[in-house]
C-alpha positions in Angstrom: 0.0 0.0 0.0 1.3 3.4 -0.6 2.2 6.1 1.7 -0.4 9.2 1.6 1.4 11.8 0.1 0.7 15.2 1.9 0.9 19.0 0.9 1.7 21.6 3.2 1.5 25.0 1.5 3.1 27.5 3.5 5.5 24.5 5.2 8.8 27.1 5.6 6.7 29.4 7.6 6.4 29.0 11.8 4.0 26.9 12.1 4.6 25.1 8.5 7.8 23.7 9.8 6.8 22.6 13.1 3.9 20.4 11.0 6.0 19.1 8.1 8.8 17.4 11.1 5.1 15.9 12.4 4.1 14.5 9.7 7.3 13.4 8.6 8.2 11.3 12.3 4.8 10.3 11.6 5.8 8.4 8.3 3.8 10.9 5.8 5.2 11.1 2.1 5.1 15.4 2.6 6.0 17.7 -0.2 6.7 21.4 1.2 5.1 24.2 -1.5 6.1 27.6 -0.2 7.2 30.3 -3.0 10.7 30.3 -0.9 13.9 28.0 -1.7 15.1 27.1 1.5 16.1 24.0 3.4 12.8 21.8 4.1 12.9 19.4 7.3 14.5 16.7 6.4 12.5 13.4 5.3 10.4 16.2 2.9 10.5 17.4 -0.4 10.3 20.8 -1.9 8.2 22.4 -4.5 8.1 26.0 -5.6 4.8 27.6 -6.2 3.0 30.8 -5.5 -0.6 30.2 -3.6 -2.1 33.0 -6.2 -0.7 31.3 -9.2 -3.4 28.5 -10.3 -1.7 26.0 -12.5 1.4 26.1 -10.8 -0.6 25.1 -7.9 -2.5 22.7 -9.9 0.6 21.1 -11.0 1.9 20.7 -7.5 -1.4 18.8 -6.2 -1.3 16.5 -9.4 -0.1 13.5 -6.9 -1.0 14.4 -3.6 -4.2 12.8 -1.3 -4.1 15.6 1.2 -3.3 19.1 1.3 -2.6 21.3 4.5 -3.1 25.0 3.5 -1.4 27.2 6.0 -0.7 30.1 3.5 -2.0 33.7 4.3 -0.6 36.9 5.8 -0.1 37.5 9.3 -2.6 39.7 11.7 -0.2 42.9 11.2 0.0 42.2 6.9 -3.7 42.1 7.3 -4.5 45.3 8.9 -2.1 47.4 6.5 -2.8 45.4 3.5 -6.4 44.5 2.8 -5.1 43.8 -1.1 -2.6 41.2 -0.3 -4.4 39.6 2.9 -7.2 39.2 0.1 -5.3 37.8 -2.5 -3.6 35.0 -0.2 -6.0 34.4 2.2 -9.6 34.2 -0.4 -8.1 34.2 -3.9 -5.3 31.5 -2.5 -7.8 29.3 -1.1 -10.0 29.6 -3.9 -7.1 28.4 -6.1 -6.4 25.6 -3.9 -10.0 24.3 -3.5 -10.2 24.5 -7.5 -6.9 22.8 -8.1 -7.8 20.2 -5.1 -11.2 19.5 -7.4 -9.6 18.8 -10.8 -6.5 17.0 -9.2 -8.5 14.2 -7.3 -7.4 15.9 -4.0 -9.2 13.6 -1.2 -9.3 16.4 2.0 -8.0 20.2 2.5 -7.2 20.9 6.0 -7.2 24.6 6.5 -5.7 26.8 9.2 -8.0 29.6 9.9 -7.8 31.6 12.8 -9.4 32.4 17.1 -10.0 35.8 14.8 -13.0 33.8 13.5 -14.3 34.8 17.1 -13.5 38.8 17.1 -15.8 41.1 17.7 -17.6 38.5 19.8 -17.9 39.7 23.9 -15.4 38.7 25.9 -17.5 37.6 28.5 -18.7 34.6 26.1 -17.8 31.2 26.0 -18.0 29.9 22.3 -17.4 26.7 20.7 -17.0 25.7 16.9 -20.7 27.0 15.8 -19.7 30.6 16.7 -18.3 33.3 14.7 -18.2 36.8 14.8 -20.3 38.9 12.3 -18.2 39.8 8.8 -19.1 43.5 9.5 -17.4 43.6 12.9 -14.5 41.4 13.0 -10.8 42.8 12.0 -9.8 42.3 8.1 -7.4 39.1 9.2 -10.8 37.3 10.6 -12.8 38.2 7.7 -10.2 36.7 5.1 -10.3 33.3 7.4 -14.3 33.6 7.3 -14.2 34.3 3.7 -11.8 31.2 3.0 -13.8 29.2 5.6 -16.9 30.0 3.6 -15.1 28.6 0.2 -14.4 25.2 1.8 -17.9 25.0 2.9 -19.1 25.5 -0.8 -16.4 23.1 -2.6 -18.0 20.6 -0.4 -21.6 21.4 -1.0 -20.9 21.3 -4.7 -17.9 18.8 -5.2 -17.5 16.6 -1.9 -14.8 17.8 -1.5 -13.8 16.5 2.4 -12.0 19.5 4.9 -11.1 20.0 8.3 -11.2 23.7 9.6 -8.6 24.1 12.2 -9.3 27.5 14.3 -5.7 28.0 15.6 -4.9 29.9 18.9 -2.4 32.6 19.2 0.7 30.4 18.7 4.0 30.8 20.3 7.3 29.1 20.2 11.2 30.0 19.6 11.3 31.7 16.1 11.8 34.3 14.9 8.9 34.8 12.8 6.6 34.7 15.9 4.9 37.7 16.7 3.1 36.9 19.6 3.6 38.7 23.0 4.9 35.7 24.6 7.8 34.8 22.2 8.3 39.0 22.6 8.6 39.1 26.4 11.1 36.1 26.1 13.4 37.6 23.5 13.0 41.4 25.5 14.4 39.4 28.8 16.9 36.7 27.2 18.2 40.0 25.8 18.7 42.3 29.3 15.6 44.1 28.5 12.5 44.8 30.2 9.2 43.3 29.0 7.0 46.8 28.7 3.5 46.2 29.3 0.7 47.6 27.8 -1.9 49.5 29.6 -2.4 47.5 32.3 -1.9 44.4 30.7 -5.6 42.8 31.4 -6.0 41.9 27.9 -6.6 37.7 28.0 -6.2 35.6 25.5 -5.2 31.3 25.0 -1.9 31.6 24.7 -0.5 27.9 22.4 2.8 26.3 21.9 3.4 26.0 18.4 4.3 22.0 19.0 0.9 21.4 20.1 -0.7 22.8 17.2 1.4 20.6 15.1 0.1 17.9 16.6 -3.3 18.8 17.0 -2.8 19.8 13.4 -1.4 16.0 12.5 -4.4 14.8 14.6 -7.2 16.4 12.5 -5.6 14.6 9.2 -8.5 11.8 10.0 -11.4 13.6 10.3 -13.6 14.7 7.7 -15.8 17.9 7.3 -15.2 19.0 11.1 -14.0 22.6 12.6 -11.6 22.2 15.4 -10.5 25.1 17.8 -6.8 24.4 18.6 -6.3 26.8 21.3 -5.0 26.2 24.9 -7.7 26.1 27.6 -5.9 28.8 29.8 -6.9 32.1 29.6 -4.3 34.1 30.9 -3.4 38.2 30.9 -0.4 40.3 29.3 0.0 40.8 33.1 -0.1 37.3 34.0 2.3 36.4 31.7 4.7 39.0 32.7 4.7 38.2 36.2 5.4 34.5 35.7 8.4 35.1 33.2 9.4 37.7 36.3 8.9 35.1 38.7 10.8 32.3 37.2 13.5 34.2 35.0 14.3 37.5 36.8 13.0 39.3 33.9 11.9 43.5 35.1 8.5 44.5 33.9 7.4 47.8 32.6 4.3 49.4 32.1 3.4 51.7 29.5 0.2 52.8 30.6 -0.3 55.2 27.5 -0.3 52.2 24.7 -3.7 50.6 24.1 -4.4 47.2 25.5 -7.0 46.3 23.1 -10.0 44.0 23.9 -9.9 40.7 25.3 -11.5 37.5 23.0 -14.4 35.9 24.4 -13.1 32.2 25.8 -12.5 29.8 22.9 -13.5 26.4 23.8 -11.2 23.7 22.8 -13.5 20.9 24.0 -14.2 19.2 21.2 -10.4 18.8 19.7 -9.6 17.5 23.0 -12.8 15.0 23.0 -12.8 13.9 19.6 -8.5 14.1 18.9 -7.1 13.5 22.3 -5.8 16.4 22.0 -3.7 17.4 24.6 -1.9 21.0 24.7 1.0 21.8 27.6 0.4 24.2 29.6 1.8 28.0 29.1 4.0 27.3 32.2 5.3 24.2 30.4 5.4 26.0 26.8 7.3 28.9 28.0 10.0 26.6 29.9 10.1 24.4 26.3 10.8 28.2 24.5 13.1 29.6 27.0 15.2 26.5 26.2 15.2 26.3 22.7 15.8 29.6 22.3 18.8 29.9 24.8 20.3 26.3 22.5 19.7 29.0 19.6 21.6 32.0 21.0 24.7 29.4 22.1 24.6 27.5 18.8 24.9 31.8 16.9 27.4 33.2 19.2 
């Protein structure tokens, strides 16, 4: 019996990588497409092709079974560029639905975003049949509603099978992270302070990048499900201040005249952990796992 051959469009980026080793120790045939040329984990192949450029995408899904779409612009791309987060986010995904129809694709697993929830009240506790209104949520959730709204139809009309995967905000030790946790670390590995926000009450589900690979890797099974991989801890900029203070030594600031911004309502990741098994560390346990890879990185540079 053959191996099922895997896409994983976007597979250099942060979370891309993290997924492609999974599938990989998992014994998955996985072919990287990303428009870079760079080194791929190792077990994978690479194939060059641009998300908004149809038949080249076509021609890259002419032999695979399953295809992992993690391509799209980042929150702070979306908010500045409306044109590109469009492009990538709907116009790529339309692309890849298409070419997943007319090359026998089997699933499309699709990383959409806890922005699906935004604009939602924080004092809510959602699950999977929640989103927030198109006219209220920021231009990075409506691009992931948009593209959510695609698979939908592609299965309506064609069958064609998906899993929606709802990520967290992810965090880990690289460089391309943006979150506030990866931030703080950098800021006090580096003799800085970590400057708060405000007050630093804003909450949010903080994930390690690792667990959403394997929560990602999990979902390959399923069929026509949306799964929020997020952590279950709901913690504040403050919190996470205070523990990195606690256990590191690192000096807080607060810069009471930046904006905070509102807290998400809490994401429930109920049914990922019922139906996968999926089980996420803890931010105490995610944060020790960062501070250590990153402190192997800064050695292994200097």
């Amino acid at each position: 019996m053959d191996k099922v051959r895997i896409a994983v469009i976007g597979g250099l980026g942060f979370i891309g990588k993290y997924l492609t080793k999974e599938l990989v120790r998992e014994g998955y045939d996985v072919v990287v497409i990303d428009i870079r040329k760079d080194k791929v984990p190792k077990g994978a192949e690479l194939y060059i092709a641009d998300v908004t450029d149809f038949e080249r995408i076509k021609q890259a899904l002419s032999d695979i079974d399953i295809v992992y779409d993690l391509a799209g612009v980042v929150l702070s791309t979306a908010r500045k560029n409306p044109y590109l987060a469009t492009r990538l986010d709907i116009l790529g995904m339309l692309n890849v639905l298409e070419a997943s129809v007319k090359s026998n694709v089997d699933k499309v697993i699709y990383s959409s975003s806890f922005y699906a929830y935004d604009g939602l009240s924080p004092r809510l506790e959602v699950d999977e049949t929640r989103h927030g209104d198109i006219f209220d949520v920021e231009m990075f959730g409506f691009v992931k509603l948009a593209a959510e709204r695609l698979i939908h139809e592609y299965n309506r009309q064609y069958g064609l099978k998906y899993v929606i995967l709802r990520y967290g905000p992810v965090y880990g030790p690289d460089n391309r992270c943006s979150c506030v946790v990866y931030e703080f670390i950098k800021a006090g590995l580096q003799g800085k302070p970590l400057v708060v926000w405000g007050a630093g009450k804003r909450k949010n589900q903080y994930t390690y990048v690792g667990d959403i690979a394997k929560g990602s890797v999990l979902a390959l099974k399923s069929k026509n499900e949306i799964f929020n991989l997020i952590s279950p801890e709901r913690v504040s900029i403050r919190q996470i201040a205070e523990l990195l203070s606690e256990k590191y030594g690192f000096k807080v600031e607060y810069d009471i005249n930046k904006p905070e911004g509102p807290s998400m309502p809490y994401i429930s990741p109920r049914k990922a952990e019922d139906i996968l098994g999926w089980k996420p560390m803890t931010l105490e346990e995610g944060i020790e796992r960062t501070v250590l890879e990153m402190k192997v990185s800064i050695r292994n540079n200097a």
